[in-house]
The first five atom37 places (N, CA, C, CB, O) and aatype in JSON, in Angstrom:
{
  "aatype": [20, 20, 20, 20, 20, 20, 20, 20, 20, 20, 20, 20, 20, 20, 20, 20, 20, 20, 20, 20, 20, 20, 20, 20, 20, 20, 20, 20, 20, 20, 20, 20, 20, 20, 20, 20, 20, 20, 20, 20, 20, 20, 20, 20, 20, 20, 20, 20, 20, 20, 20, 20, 20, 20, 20, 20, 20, 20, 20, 20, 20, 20, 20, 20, 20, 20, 20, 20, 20, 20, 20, 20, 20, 20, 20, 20, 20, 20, 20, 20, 20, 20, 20, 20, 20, 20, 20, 20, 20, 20, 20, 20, 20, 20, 20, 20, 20, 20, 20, 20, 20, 20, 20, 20, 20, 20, 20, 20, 20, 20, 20, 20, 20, 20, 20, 20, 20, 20, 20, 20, 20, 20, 20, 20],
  "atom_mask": [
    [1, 1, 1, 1, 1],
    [1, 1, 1, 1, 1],
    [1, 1, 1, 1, 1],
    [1, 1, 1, 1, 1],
    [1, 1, 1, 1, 1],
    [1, 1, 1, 1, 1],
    [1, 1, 1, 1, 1],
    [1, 1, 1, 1, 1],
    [1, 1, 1, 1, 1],
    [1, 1, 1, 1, 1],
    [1, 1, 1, 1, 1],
    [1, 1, 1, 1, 1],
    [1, 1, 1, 1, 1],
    [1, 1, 1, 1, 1],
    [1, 1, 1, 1, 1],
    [1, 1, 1, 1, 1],
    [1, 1, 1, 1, 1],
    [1, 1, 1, 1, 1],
    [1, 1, 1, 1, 1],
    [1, 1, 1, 1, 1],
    [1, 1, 1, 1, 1],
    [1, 1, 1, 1, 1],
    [1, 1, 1, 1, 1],
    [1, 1, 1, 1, 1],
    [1, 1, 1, 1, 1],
    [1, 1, 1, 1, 1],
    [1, 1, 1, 1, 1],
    [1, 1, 1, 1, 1],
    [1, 1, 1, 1, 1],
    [1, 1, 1, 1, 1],
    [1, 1, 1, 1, 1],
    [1, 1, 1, 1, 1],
    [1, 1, 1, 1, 1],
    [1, 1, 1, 1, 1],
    [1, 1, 1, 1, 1],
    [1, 1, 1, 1, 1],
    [1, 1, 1, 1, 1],
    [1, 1, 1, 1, 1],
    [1, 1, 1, 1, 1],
    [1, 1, 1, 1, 1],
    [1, 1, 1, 1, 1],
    [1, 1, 1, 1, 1],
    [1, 1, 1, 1, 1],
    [1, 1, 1, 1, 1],
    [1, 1, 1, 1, 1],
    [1, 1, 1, 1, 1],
    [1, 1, 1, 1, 1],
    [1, 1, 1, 1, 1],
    [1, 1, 1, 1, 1],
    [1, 1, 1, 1, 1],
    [1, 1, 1, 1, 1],
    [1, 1, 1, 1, 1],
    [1, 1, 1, 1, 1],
    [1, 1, 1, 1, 1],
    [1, 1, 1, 1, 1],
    [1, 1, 1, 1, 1],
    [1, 1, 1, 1, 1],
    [1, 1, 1, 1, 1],
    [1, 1, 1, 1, 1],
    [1, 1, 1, 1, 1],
    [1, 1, 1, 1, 1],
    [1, 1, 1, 1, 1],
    [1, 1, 1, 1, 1],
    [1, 1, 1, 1, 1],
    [1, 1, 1, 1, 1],
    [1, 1, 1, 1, 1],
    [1, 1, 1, 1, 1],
    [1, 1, 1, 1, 1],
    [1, 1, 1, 1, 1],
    [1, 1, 1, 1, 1],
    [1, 1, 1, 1, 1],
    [1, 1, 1, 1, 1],
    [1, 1, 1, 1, 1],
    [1, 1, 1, 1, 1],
    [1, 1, 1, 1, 1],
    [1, 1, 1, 1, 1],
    [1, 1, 1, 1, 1],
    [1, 1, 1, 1, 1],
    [1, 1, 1, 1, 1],
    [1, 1, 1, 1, 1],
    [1, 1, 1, 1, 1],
    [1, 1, 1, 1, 1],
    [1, 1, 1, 1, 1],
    [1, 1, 1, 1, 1],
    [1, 1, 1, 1, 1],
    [1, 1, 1, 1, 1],
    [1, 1, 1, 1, 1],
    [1, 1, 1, 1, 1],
    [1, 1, 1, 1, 1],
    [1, 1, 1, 1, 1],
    [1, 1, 1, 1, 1],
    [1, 1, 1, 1, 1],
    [1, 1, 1, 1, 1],
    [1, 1, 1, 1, 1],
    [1, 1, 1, 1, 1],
    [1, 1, 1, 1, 1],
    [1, 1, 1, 1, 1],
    [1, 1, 1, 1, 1],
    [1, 1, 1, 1, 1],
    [1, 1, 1, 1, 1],
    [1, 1, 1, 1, 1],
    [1, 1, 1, 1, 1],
    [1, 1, 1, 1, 1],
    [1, 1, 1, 1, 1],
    [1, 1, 1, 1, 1],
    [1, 1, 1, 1, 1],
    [1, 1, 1, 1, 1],
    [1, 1, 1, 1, 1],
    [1, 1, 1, 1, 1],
    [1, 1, 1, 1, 1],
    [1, 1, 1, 1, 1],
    [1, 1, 1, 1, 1],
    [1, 1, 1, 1, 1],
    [1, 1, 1, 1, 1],
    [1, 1, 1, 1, 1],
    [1, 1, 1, 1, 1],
    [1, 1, 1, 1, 1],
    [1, 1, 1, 1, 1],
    [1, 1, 1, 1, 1],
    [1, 1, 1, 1, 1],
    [1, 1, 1, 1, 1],
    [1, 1, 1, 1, 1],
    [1, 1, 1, 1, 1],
    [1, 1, 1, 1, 1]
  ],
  "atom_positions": [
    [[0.85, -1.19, 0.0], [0.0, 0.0, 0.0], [0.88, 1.24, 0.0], [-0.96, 0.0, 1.23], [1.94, 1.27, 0.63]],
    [[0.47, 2.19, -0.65], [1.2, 3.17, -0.91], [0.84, 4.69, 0.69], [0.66, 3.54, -2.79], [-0.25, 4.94, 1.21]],
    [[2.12, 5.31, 0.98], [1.23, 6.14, 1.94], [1.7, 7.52, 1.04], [1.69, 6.08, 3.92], [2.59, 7.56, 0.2]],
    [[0.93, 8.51, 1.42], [0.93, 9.97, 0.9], [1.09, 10.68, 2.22], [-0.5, 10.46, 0.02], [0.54, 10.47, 3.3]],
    [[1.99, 11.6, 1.85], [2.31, 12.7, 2.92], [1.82, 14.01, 2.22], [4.03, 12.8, 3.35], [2.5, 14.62, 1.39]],
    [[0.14, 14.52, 2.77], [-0.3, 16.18, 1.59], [0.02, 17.12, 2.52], [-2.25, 16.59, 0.96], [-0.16, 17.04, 3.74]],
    [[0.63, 18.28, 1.69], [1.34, 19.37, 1.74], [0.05, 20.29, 2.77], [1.8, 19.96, 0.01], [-1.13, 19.96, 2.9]],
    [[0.67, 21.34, 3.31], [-0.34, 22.2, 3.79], [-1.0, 22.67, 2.66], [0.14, 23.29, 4.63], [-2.21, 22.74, 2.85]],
    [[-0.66, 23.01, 1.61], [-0.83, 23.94, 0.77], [-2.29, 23.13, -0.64], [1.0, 24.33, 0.19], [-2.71, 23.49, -1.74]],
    [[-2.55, 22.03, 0.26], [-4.16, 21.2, -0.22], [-4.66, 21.34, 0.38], [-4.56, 19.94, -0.45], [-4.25, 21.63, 1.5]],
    [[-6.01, 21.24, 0.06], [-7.14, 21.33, 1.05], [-6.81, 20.73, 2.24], [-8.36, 20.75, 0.6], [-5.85, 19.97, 2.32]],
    [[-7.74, 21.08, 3.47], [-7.75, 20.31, 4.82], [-8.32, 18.84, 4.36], [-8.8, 21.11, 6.08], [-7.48, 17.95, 4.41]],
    [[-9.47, 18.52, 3.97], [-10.16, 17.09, 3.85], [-9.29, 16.63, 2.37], [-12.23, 17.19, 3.68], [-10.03, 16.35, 1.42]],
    [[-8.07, 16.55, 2.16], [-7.4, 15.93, 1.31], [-6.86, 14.45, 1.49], [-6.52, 16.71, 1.1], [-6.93, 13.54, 0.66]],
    [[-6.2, 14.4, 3.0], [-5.8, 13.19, 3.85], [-7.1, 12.18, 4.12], [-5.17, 13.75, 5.35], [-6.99, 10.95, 4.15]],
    [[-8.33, 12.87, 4.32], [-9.27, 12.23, 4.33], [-9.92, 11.3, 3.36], [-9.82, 12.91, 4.58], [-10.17, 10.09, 3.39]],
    [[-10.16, 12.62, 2.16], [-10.57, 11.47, 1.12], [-9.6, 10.36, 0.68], [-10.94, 12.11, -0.14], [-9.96, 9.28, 0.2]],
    [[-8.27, 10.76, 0.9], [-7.34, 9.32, 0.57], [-7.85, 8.49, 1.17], [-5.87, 9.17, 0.93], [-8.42, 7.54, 0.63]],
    [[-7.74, 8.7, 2.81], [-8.24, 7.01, 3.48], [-9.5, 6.53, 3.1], [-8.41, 6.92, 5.15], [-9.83, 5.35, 3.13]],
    [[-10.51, 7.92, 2.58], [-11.85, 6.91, 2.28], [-11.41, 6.18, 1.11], [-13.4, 7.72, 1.91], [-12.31, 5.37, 0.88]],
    [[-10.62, 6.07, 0.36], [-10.22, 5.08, -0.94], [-8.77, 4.15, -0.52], [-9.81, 6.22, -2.51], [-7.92, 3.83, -1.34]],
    [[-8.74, 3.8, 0.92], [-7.71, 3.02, 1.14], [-6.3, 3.79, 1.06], [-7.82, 1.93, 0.19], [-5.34, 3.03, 1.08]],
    [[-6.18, 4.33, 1.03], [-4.63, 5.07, 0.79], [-4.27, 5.18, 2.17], [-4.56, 6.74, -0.04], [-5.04, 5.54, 3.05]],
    [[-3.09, 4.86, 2.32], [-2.35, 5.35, 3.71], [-1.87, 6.84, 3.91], [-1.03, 4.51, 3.89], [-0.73, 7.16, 3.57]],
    [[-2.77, 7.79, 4.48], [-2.19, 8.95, 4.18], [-2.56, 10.34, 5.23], [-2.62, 9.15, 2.72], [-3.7, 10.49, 5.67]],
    [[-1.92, 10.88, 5.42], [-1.08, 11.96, 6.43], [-1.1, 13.35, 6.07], [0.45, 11.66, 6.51], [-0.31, 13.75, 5.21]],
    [[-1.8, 14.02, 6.53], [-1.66, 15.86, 6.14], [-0.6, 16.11, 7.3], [-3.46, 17.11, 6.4], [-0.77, 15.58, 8.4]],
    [[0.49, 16.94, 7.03], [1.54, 17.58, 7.59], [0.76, 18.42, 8.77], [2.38, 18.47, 6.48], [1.56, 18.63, 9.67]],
    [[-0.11, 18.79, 8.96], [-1.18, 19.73, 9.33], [-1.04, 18.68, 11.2], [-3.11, 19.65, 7.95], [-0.6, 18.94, 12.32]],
    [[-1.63, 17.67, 10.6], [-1.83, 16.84, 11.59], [-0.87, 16.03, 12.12], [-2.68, 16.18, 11.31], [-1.27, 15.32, 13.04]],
    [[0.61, 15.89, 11.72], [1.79, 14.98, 12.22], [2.73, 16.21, 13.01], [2.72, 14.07, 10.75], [3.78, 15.87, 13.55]],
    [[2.31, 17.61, 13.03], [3.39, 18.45, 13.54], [3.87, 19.48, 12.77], [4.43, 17.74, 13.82], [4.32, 20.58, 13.08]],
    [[3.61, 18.72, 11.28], [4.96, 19.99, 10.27], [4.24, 21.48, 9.88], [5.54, 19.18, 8.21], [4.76, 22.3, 9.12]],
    [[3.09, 21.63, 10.47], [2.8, 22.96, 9.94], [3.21, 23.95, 10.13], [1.96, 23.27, 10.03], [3.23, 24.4, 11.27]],
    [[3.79, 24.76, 8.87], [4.56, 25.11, 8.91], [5.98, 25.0, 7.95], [4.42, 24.91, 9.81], [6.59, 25.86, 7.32]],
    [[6.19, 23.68, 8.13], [7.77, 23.22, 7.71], [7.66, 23.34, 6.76], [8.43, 21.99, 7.9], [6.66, 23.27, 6.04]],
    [[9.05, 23.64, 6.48], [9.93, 24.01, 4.82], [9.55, 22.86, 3.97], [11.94, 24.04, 4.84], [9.25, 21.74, 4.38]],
    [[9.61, 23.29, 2.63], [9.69, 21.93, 1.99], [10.57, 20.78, 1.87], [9.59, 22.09, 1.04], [10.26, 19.68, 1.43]],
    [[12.15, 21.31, 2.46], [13.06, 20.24, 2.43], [12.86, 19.54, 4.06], [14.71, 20.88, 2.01], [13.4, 18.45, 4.26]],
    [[12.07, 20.23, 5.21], [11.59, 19.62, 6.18], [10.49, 18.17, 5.96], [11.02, 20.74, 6.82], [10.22, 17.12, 6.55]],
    [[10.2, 18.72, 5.06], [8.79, 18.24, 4.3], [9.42, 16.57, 3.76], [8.24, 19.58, 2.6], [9.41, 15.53, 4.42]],
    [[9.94, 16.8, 2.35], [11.16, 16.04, 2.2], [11.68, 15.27, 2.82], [11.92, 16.51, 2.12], [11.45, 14.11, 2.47]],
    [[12.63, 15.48, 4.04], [13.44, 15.06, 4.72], [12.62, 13.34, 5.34], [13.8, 16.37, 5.78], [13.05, 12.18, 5.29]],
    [[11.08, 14.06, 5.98], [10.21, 13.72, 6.87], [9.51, 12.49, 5.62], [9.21, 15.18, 7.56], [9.46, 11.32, 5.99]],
    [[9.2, 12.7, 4.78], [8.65, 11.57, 3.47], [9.14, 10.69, 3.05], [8.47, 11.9, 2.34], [8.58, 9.66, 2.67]],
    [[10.91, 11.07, 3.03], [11.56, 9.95, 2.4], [12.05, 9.1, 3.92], [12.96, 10.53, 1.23], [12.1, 7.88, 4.01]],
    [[12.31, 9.83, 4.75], [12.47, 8.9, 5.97], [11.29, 8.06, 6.78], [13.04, 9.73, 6.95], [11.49, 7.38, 7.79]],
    [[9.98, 8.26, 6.08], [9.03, 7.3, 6.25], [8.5, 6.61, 5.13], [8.07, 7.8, 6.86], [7.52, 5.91, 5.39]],
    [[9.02, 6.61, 3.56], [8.6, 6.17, 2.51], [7.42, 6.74, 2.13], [8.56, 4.97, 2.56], [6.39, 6.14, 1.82]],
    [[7.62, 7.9, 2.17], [6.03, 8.26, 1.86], [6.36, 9.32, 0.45], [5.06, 9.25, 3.49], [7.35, 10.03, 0.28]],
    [[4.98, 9.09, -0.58], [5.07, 10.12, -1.58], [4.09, 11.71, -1.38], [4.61, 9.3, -2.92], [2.87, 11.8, -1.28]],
    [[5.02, 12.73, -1.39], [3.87, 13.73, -1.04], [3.31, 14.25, -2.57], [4.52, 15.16, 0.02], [3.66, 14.26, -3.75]],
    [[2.29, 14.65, -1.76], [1.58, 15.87, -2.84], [1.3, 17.28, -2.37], [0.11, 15.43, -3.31], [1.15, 17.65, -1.2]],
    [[1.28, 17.8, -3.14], [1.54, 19.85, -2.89], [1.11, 19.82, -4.56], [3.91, 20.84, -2.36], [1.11, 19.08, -5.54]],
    [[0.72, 21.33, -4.07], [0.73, 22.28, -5.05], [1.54, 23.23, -5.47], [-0.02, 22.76, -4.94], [1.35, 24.03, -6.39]],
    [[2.9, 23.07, -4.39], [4.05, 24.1, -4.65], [4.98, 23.27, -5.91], [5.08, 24.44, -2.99], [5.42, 22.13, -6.07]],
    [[4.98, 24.29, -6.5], [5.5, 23.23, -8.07], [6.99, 23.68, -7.78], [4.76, 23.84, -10.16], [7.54, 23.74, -8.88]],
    [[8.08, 24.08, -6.54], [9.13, 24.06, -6.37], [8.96, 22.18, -6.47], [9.62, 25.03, -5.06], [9.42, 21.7, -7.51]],
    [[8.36, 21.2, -5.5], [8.79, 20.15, -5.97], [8.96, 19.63, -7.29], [8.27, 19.56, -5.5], [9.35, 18.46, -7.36]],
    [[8.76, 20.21, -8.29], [8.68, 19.25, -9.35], [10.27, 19.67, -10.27], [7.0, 19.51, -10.33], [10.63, 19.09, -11.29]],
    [[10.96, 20.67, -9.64], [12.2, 20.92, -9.88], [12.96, 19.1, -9.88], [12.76, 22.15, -8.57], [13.14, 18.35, -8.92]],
    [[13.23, 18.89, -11.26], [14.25, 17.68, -10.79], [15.79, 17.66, -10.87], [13.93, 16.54, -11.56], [16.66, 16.85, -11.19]],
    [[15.71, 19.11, -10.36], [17.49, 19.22, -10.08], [17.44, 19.37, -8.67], [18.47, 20.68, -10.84], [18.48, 19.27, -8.02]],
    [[16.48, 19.58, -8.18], [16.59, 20.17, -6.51], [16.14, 18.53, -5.78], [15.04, 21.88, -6.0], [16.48, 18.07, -4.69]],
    [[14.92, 17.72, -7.23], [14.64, 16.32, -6.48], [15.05, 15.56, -7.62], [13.01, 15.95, -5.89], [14.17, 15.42, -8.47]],
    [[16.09, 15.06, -7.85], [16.47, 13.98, -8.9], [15.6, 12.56, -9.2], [17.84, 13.53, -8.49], [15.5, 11.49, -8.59]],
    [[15.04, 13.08, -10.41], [14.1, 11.41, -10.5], [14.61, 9.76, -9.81], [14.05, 11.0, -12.33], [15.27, 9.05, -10.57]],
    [[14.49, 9.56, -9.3], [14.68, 8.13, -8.63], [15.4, 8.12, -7.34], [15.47, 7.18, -9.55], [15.74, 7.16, -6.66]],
    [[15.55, 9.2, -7.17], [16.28, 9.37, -5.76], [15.14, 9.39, -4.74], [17.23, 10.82, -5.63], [15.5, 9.51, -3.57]],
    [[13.75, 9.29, -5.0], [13.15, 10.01, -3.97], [11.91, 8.44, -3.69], [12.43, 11.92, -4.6], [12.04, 7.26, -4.0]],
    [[10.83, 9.2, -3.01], [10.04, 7.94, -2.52], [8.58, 8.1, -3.86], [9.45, 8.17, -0.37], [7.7, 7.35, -4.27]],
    [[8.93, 9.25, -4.09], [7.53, 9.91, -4.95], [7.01, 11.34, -4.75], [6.22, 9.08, -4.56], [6.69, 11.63, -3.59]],
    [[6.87, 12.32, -5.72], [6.47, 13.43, -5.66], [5.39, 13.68, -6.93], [7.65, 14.25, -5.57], [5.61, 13.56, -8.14]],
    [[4.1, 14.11, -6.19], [2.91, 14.59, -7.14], [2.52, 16.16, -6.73], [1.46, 13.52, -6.93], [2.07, 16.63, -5.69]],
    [[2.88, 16.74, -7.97], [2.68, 18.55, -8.25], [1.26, 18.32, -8.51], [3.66, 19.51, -9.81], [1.06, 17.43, -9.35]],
    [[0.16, 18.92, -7.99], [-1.01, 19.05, -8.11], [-1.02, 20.66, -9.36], [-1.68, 19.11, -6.41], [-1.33, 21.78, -8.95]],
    [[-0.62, 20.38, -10.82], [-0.4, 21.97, -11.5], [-2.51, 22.35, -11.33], [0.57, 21.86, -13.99], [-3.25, 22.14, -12.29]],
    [[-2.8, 22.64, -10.6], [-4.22, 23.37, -10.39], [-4.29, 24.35, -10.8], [-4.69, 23.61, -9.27], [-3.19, 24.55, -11.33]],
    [[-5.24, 25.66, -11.0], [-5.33, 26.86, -11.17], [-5.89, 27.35, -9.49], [-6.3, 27.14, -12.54], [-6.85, 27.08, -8.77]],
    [[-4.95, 28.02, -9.4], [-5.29, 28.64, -7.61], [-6.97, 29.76, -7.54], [-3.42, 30.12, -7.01], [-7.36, 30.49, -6.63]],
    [[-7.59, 29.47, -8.88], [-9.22, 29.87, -8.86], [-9.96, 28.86, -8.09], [-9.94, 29.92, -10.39], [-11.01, 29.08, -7.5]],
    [[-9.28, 27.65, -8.13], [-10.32, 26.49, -7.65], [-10.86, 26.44, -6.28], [-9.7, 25.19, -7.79], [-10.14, 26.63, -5.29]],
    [[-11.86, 26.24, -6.23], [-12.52, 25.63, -4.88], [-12.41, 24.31, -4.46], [-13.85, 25.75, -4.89], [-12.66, 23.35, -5.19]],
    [[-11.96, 24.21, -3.02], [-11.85, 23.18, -2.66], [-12.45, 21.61, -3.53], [-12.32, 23.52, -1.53], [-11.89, 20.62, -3.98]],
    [[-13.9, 22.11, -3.42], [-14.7, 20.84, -4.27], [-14.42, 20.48, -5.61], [-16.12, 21.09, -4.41], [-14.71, 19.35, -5.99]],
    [[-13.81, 21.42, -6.47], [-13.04, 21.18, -7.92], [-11.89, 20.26, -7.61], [-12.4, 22.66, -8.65], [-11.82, 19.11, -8.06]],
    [[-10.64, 21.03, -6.51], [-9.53, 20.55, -5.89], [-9.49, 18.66, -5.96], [-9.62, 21.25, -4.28], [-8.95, 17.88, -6.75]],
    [[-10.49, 18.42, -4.52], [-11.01, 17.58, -4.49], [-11.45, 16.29, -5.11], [-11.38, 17.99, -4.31], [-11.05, 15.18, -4.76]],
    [[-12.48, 16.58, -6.23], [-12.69, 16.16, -7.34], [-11.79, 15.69, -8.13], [-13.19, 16.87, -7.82], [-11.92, 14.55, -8.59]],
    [[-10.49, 16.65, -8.51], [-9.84, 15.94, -9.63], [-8.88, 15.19, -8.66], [-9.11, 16.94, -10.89], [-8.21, 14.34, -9.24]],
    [[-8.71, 15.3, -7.58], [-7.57, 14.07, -6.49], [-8.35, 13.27, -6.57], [-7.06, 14.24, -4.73], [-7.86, 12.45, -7.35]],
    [[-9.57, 12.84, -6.18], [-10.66, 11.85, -6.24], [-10.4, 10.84, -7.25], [-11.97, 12.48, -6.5], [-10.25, 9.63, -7.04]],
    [[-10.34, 11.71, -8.9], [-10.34, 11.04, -9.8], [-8.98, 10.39, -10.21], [-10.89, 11.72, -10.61], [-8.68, 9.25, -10.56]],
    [[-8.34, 11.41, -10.07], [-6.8, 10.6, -10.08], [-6.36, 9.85, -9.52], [-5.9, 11.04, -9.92], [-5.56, 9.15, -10.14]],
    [[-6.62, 9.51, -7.92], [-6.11, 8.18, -7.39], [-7.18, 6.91, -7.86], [-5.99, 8.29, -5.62], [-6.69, 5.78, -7.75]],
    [[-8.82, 7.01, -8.45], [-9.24, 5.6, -8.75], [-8.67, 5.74, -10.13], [-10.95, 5.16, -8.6], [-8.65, 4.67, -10.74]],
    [[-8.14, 6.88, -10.86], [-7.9, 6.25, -12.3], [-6.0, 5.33, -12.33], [-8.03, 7.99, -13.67], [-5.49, 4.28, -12.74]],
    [[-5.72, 6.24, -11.81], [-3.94, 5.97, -11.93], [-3.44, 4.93, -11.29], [-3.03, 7.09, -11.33], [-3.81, 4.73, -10.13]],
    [[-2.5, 4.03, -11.9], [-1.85, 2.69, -11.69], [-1.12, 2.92, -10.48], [-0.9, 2.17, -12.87], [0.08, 3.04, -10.7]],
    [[-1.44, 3.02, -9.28], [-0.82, 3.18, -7.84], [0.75, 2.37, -7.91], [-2.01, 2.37, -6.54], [1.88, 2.78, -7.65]],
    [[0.36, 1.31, -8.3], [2.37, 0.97, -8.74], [3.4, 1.98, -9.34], [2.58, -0.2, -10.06], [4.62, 1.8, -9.31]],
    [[2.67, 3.26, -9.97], [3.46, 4.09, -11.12], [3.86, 5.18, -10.3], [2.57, 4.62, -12.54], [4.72, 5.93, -10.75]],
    [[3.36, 5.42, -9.09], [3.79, 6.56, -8.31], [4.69, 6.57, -7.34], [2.91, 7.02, -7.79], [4.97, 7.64, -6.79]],
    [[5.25, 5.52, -7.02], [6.45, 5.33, -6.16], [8.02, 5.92, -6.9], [6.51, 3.59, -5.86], [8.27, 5.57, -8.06]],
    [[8.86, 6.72, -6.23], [9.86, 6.68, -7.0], [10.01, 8.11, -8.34], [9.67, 5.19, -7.55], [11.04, 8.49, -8.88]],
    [[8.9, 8.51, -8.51], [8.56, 9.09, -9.73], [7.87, 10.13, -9.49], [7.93, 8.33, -10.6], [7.11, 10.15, -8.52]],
    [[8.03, 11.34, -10.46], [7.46, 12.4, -10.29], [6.09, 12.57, -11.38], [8.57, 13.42, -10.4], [6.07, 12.64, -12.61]],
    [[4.84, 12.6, -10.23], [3.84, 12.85, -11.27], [3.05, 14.01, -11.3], [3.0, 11.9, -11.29], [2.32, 14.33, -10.36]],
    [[3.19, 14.71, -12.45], [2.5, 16.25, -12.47], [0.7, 16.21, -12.87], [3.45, 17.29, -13.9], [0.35, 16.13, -14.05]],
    [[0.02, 16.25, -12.09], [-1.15, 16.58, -12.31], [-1.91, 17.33, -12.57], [-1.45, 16.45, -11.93], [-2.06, 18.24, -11.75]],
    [[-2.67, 17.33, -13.7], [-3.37, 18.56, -14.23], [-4.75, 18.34, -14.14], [-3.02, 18.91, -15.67], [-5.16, 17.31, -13.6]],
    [[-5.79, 19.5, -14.76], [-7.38, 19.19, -14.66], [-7.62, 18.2, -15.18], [-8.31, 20.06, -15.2], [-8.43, 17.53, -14.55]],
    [[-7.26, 17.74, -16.14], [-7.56, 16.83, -17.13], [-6.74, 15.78, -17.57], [-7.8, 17.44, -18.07], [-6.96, 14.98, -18.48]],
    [[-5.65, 15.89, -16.72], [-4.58, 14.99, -17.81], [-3.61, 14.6, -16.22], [-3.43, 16.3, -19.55], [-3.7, 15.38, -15.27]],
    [[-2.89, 13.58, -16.15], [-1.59, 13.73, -15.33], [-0.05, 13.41, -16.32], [-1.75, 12.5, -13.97], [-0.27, 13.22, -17.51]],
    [[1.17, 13.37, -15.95], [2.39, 12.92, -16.23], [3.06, 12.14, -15.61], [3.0, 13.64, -16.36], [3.72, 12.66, -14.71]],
    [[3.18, 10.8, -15.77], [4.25, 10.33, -14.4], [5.74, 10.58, -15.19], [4.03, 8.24, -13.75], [5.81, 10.29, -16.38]],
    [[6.57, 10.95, -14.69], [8.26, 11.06, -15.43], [9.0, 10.07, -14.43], [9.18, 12.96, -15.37], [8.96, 10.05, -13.2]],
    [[9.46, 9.51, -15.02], [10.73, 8.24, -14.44], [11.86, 8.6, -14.47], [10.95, 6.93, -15.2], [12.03, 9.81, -14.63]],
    [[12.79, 7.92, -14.36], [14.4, 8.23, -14.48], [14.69, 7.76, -15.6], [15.38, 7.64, -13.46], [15.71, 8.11, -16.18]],
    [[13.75, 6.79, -16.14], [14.15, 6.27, -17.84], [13.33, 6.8, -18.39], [14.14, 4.76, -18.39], [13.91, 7.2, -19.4]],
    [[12.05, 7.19, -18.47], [11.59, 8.22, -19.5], [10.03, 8.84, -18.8], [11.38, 7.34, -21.22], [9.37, 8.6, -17.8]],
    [[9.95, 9.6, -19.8], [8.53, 9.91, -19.34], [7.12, 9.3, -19.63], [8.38, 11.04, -19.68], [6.91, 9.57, -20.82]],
    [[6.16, 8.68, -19.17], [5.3, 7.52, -19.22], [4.03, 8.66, -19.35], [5.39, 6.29, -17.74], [2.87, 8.28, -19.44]]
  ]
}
């Protein structure tokens, strides 16, 4: 089972709807880190195997996070117009559509409509 570590910077009921779909998963909000830097953030994910998600698209830098070095990072690319329930909605849809094996390890950029997973051997 895969766990998710979500960024402050998602909704509050983000950690939630994961567990209602089985996901093992953790808002920073609620373990202590609110607040913490993103390499706090980081530090705290890969030393529990966990893949986060944010909307701060500094993670999706892969010079600052080198593809395969990491446990998993998903850039939520949103438009910051959205309401929570849009927000929501497209996380909803992306964890029953997407091959949960493909997100370990790999950086996947998520959009309204579309996601990217990028590997260290190519982009999928």
């Amino acid at each position: 089972m895969i766990k998710i570590l979500v960024d402050e910077d998602m909704p509050r009921p983000t950690a939630d709807l994961l567990r209602s779909l089985n996901i093992d998963a953790f808002d920073v909000r609620e373990i202590g880190l609110r607040g913490a830097t993103d390499q706090e953030i980081f530090k705290y994910a890969q030393k529990k195997g966990m893949i986060i998600i944010s909307r701060d698209k500094g993670f999706s830098s892969i010079v600052k996070y080198p593809l395969g070095t990491h446990c998993g990072i998903i850039v939520a690319r949103l438009p910051y117009t959205f309401v929570r329930s849009q927000i929501l909605s497209i996380i909803k849809r992306f964890f029953i559509d997407v091959e949960k094996s493909r997100l370990p390890n790999n950086l996947t950029i998520l959009e309204v409509e579309k996601y990217r997973i990028k590997t260290a051997a190519r982009v999928i």
